[in-house]
N, C-alpha and C positions, 0 to 999 in steps of 0.2 A: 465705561466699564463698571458701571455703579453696578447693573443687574453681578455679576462678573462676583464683584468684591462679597454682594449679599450671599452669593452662592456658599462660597469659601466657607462663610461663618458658620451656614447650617448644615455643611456639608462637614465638617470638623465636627461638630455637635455631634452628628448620626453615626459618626466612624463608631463608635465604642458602644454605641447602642443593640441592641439585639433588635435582629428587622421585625422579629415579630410584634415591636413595641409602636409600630408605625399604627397610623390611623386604619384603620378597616384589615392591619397584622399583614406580615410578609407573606404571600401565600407561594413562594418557592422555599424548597432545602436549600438550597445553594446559594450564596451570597452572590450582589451581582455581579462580581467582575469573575466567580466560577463559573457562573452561568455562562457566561458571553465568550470562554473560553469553551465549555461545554459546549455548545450550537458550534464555534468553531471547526472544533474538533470532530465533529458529523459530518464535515464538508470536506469531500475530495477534490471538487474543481474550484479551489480557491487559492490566491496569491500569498507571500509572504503579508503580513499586516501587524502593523505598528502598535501600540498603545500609547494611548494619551492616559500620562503616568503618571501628571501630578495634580493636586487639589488644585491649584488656581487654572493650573490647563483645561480640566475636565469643564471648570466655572465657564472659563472664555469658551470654550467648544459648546458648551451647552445654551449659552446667553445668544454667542455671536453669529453660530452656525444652525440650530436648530428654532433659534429665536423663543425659550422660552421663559418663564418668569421663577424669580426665585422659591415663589411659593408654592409653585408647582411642583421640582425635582428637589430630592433634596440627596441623592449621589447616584452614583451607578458607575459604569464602564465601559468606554468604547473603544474600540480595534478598529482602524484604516488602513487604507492600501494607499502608498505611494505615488507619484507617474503620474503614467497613462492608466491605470487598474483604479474601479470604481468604487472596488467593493468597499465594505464598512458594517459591523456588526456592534451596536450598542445596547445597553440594558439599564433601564434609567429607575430608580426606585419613586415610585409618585409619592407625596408626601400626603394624599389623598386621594382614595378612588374617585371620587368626584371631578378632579383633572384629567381621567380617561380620555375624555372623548375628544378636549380640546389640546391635548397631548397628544396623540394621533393625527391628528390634523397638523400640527405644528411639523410631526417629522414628515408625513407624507408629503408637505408643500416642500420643503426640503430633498426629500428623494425625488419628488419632479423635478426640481433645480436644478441637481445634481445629471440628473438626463437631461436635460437642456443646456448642459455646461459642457458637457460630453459631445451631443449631438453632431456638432460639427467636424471635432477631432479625431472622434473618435467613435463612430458609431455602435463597431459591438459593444461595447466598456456601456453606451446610452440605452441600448438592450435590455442591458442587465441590470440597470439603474430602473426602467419602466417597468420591469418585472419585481422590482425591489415589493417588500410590503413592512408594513409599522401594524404591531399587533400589541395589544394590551389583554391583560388580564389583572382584577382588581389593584393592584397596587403596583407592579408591574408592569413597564412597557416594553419593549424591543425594536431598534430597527434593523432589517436584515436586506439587507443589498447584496446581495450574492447568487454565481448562479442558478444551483439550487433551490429555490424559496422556497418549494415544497419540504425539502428536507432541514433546513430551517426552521419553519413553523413546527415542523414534526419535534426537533429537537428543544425548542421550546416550550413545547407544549409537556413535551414527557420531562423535563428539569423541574415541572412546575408539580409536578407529582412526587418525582423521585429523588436523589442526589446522584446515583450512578451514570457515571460518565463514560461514554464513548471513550475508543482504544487508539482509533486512527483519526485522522484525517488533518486539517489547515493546520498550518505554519503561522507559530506569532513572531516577529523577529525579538529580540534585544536592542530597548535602546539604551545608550550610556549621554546621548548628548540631549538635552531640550529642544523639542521643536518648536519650531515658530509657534505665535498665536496666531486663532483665524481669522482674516481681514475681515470688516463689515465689510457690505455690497455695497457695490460701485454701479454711476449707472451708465449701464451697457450705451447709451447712446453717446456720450462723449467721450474723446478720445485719453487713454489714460496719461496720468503724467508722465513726462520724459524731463526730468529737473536736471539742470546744467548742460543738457543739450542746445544749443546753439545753431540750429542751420542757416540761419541770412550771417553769422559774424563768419564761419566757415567757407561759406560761398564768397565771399571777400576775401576771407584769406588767399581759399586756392585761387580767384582773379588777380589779387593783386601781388603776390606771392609774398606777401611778407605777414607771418602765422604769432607777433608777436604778441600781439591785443587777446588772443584763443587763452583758454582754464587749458590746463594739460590733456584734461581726458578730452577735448573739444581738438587740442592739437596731435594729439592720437590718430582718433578720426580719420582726421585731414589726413596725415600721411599715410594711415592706410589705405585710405580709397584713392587718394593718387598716386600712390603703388599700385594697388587693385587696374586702374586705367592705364597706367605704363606698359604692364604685362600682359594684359588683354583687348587693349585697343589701339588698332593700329591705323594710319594712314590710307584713307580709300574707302576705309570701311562706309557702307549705307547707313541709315539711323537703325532701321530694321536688324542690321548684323549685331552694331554697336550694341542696342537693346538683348539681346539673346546673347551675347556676350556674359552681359552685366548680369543679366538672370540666372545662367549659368553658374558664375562667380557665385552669386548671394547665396543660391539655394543646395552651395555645397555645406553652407554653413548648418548646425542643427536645431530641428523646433527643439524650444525648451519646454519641455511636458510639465516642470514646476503649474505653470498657468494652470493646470489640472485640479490641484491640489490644495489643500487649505490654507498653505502659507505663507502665498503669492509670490511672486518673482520679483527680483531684482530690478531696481533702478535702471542697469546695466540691460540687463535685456530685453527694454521697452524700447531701446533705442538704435540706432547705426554702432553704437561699442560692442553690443552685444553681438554681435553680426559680426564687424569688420576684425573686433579683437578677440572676443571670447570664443566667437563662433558658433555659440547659441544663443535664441533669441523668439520669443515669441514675437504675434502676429505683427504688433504696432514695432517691433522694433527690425524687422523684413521689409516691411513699406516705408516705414520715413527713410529705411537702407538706399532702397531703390530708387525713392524720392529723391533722394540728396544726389546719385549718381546720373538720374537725368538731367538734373539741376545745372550738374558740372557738365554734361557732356552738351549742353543746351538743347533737349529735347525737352518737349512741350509734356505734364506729367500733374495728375492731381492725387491726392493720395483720398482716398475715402473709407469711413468709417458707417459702421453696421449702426440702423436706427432701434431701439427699446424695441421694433417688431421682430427683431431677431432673435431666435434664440440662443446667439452666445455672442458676447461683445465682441466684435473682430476689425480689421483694418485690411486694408488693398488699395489697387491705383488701378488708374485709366491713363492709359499714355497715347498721344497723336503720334501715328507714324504715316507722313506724305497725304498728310489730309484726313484720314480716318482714326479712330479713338478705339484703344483694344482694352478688355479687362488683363492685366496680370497680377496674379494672385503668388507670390514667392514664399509664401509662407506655407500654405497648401502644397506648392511642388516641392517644399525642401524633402518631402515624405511622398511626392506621386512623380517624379521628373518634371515634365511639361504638361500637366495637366490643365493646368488653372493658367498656360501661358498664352497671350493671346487672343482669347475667346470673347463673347457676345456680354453686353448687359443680359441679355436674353438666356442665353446660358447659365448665366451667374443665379436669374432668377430661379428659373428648374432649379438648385441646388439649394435655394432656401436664403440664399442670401437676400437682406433687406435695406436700404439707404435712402436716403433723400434725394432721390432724382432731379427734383426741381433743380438742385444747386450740383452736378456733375454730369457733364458730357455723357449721352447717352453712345456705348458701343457697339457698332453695327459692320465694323470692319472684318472681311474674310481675307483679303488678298495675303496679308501674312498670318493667318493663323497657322500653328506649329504644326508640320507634317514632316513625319519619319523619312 
């Protein structure tokens, strides 16, 4: 957080300053955090959005998310959407026209990421991230992710002349609480952490029935996925049923959209807690779900993870049922039914999804693929 701390200092410095005092002079009326409400406020097809409201937030948001250097920014304002919503409208004051260009660059690799984070989830939200655009003018820059970008750059462009501000349009909400900071990048090809999770001291438990050795949230778990198997798995059952059962179960639970957003998820919902007790849960914590309950019901089961050619870090399984290897993706049905149940590596590929083949069972089973 060194860039972070640097920020704060000269971003404190500049509060009380007049922007026209900046190197090559402020060339808008508007200070930046009216500005970025003004562009706002042009825009009718946009979401409730947040503000990152304090010095040291703006430091971490501009160090940790936009990646850029203290000597660069020296304040500005930026508005974001919550969830599953991409948008995000920032106005950053450069502390030198001369960082124009490599200022620009910084946020658009940024608004690609940002549609590549999306992509998978959430496509139209990724839409509207690819159509995003980072515009500068001498000592100003802006980034506008939103659907409009035309009328964005318009609204930008006329701030940069006038102080009169539009009468309608976006919602900024109130916050009263601190949001998180935003995570540095993680890489996409390894699977994230799940700390205190336990699944070989749990699969012993439920073997050997005695849960005494288990952390509490590890003996959670346990009794609820064998409640989960009490109520839903019965005697007779085929592996095939057993499995559609279980997928059923898991993907009543709901995606956690956090993952979305800049200030990552919970411990909890990387894992089977989130799943079995919260009942949300992003990607990796759906598949080590289902993992764990093939595990217990002894079906043969890998869980696999999206390789850096992906564009957004994700988890799934490959399960054998009577000899053949199917994809189930319960993270994706917990929002589509049975879409992602059952189906081809081959399928999975058309979708985008990417993995190390060498090291998981290629799927090529039809006999039980999900039909209505």
């Amino acid at each position: 957080m060194k860039n972070a701390k640097r920020f704060i200092c000269v971003f404190n410095l500049l509060a009380s300053i007049p922007f026209t005092a900046c190197a090559g002079g402020w060339n808008a009326e508007l200070p930046p955090k009216e500005l970025a409400r003004a562009i706002i406020e042009s825009l009718r097809e946009l979401p409730e959005l947040c503000e990152v409201s304090s010095d040291e937030e703006f430091s971490d948001w501009v160090a940790n998310c936009y990646l850029l250097e203290a000597e660069q920014v020296s304040g500005g304002a930026v508005f974001y959407a919550e969830g599953a919503e991409v948008s995000e409208i920032a106005v950053l004051v450069l502390s030198d026209p001369k960082h124009g260009a490599a200022v620009q660059k910084s946020l658009e690799t940024y608004r690609a990421s940002r549609a590549e984070l999306f992509g998978y989830y959430a496509p139209a939200q990724a839409a509207i991230a690819k159509k995003g655009a980072a515009v500068v003018s001498g000592n100003c820059a802006a980034l506008l992710i939103c659907a409009d970008t035309a009328a964005a750059k318009a609204a930008f462009s006329s701030c940069l002349k006038k102080s009169a501000r539009p009468s309608q349009g976006g919602k900024i909400a109130e916050r009263n609480q601190p949001r998180q900071n935003p995570p540095k990048a993680e890489n996409a090809s390894s699977p994230a952490p799940s700390e205190g999770y336990d699944a070989p001291a749990i699969l012993r438990a439920y073997t050997s029935g005695d849960d005494s050795a288990l952390s509490e949230k590890n003996r959670e778990i346990l009794r609820a996925a064998t409640k989960a198997i009490s109520q839903n798995i019965t005697d007779g059952m085929s592996d095939y049923q057993k499995e559609l059962a279980v997928h059923d179960y898991i993907t009543r639970a709901k995606f956690d959209w956090a993952v979305l957003g800049h200030g990552g998820v919970s411990e909890n919902s990387r894992t089977p807690y989130g799943v079995l007790i919260e009942r949300s849960a992003m990607c990796h914590g759906f598949s080590l779900c289902f993992q764990l309950f093939m595990d217990m019901l002894g079906i043969e089961c890998v869980t696999v993870y999206s390789t850096s050619e992906s564009s957004t870090p994700h988890s799934w399984n490959v399960v054998n049922i009577e000899g053949d290897w199917y994809c189930v993706d319960t993270a994706w049905d917990s929002t589509s039914g049975h879409a992602y149940f059952n189906v081809t590596s081959r399928h999975l590929k058309s979708k985008g999804y990417r993995w190390n083949e060498s090291s998981v069972p290629e799927a090529n089973g039809t006999k039980y693929a999900y039909r209505r």
